[in-house]
N, C-alpha and C positions, 0 to 999 in steps of 0.2 A: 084217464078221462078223455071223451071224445064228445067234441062239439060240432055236430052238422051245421052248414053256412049254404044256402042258398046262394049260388055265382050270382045269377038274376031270375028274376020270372018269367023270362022271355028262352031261357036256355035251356037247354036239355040237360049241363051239367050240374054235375053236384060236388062240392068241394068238401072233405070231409078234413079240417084241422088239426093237426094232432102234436101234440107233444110226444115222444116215445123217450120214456127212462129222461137221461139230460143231455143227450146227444144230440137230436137231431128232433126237427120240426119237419111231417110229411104230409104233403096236400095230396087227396088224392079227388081225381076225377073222371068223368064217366062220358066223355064229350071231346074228341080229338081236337076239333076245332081248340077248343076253350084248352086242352089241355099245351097244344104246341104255343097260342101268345103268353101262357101263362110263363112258358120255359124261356121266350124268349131270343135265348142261344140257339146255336147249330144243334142239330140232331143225325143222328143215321136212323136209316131203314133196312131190316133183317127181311128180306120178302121169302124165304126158302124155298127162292123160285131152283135151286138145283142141291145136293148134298153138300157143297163148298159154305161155311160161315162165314158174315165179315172177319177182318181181320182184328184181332183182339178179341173174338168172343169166342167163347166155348163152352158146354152144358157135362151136367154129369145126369145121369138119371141112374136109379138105383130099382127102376122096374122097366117098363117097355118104351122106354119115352124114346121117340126117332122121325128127322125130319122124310116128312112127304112129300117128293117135289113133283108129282101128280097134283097134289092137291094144294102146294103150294100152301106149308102149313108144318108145323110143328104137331106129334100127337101123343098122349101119353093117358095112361090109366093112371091114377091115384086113388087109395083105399084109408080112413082112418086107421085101421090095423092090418100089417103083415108082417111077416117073420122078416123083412127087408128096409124096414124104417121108410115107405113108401114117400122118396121128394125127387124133383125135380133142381138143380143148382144153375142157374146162367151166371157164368164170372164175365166180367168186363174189364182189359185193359189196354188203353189205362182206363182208372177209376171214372165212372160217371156219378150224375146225382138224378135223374129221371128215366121211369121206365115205361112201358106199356105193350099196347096191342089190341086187337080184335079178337076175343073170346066164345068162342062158342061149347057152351058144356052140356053133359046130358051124355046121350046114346043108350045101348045096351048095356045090360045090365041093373036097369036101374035107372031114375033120374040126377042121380048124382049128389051127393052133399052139397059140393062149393070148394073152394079153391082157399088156403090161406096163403098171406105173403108175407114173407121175411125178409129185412134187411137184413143178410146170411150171415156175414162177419161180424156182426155184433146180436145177432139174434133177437132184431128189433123188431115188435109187430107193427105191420104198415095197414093191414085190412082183410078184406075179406072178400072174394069173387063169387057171388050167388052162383045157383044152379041154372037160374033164369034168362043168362045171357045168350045169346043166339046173335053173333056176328057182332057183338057189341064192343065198345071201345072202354077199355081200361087201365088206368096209367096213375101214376102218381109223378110226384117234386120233392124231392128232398132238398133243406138249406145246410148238408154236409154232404161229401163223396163219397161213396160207397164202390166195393169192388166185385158185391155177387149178391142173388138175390136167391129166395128160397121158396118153392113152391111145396106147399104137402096138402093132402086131401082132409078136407072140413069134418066136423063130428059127423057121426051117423057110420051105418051099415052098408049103404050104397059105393059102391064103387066110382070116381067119377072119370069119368071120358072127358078129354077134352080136347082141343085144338088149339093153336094159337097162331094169327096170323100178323104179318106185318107188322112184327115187332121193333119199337123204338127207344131208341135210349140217346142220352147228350147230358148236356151242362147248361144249367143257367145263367143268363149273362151276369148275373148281383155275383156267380162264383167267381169270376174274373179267369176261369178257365176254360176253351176251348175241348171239345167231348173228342176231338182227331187229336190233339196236342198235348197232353197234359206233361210236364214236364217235372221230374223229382232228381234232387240231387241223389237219391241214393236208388241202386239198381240192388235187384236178388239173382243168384242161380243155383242152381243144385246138383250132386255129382256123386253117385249116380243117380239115375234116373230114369227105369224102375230102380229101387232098390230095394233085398233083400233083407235086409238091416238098417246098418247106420245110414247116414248118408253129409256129406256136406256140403257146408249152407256158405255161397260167398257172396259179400256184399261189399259192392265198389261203390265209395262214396266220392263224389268231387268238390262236396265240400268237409270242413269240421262238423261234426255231428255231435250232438249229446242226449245219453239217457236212451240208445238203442238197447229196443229187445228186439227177439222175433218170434213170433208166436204162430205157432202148430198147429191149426183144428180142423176138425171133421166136414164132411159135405152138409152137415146140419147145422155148421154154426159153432160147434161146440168147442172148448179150447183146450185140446189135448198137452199142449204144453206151451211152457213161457221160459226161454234162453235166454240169459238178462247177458247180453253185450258188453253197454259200457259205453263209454265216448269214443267215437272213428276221429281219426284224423284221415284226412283226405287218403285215395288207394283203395286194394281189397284187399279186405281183410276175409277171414274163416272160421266159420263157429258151425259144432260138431253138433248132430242131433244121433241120440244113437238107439232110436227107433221106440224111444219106451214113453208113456203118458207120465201125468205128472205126480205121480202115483209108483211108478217105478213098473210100471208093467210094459212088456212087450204091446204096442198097438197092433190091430187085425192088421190079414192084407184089406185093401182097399184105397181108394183116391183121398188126399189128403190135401190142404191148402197150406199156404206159409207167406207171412207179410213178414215184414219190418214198420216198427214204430219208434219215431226217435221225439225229441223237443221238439214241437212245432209241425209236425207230421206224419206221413207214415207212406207204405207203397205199395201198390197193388196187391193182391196177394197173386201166388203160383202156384200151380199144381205139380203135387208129388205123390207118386204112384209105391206104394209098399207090396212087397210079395211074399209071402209064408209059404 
């Protein structure tokens, strides 16, 4: 269920309130202004004024998506159906709770369906980016952090073209976490990395932990497998993944994500690259 809210009469935004599943509460808005006091906290700025990302972020695109720095701009096609699962992924770490940018959709081919977004690690719907935007500002608030988002192309036959500029992400001040700082007692890494196969997962805790798992899923979101841990004592510790879904099948090659969630939290997720 989605209830539209009027910010003001006087504003150009629109605050769309949402509850998603029982996770998380997402505002989303159409108005930079309105959307940065809304955040409050610090934010960064993505300008893709050259090919280098901030530091912490990085995209997967599974069709032609690649930054312009001509045009100073993000750009990618997106299609309802291709033989390629057509999204775009932006991971963030550490974790943030607010996204956006300056959108402009359409081109050739076509005017475009519209854009959907996903909170990607839990495959949460945040909304939906018309075909109509042209340089316009679009951003949401989440009141939980999140570690990637997911872009795939809206219903319809149209192909959509888009760009993305100036893209923003941070933390809320009500989160009590800083969007350059976030700090978790439990770290991930991976070994190897591509890997062929197996691969393993180590995770240095510096404090007691309880109730880790870590969970394995796809650039869509989807959760290829669940490694139930256990309780850490402080150290690193190793838990084996040996490349199969939760199904007992070998997984394709392709790019793959992996967090840890323990009592009371959880950690970015990280990218692991599989080879067939």
């Amino acid at each position: 269920m989605r209830n539209v809210v009027l910010v003001a009469a006087t504003m150009a935004a629109i605050a769309y309130g949402a509850t998603i599943g029982s996770a998380a509460a997402v505002t989303v808005y159409t108005d930079r202004a309105e959307w940065q006091n809304a955040l409050g906290g610090q934010h960064l700025t993505e300008d893709f004024a050259d090919d280098l990302l901030n530091a912490g972020v990085s995209y997967v695109s599974t069709e032609s998506g690649h930054i312009n720095p001509e045009q100073e701009c993000y750009q990618d096609v997106l299609a309802s159906q291709s033989q390629n699962d057509p999204m775009t992924v932006w991971t963030f770490e550490p974790q943030v709770a607010a996204f956006g940018g300056d959108w402009t959709l359409g081109g050739p081919g076509g005017s475009g369906n519209s854009l959907q977004v996903y909170i990607a690690g839990d495959s949460l719907y945040v909304g939906s980016i018309p075909n109509s935007f042209n340089s316009g500002f679009w951003g949401f608030i989440s009141d939980t952090t999140f570690s990637s988002v997911r872009l795939i192309g809206g219903p319809g036959t149209n192909q959509q073209h888009y760009c993305l500029d100036d893209m923003v992400y941070g933390c809320p001040e009500s989160t009590g976490v800083e969007s350059d700082a976030v700090q978790s007692p439990l770290t991930l890494r991976s070994a190897p990395n591509p890997t062929i196969g197996s691969a393993a997962l180590f995770l240095r805790s510096s404090v007691s932990l309880r109730d880790v798992q870590v969970l394995v899923y796809n650039v869509a979101g989807r959760e290829t497998r669940k490694l139930h841990v256990g309780d850490l004592s402080p150290g690193e510790h190793q838990v084996a993944w040996d490349g199969r879904s939760s199904d007992g099948r070998r997984v394709a090659s392709g790019i793959y994500l992996y967090r840890a969630v323990y009592l009371g939290g959880e950690t970015s997720a990280k990218r692991l690259v599989v080879l067939r």
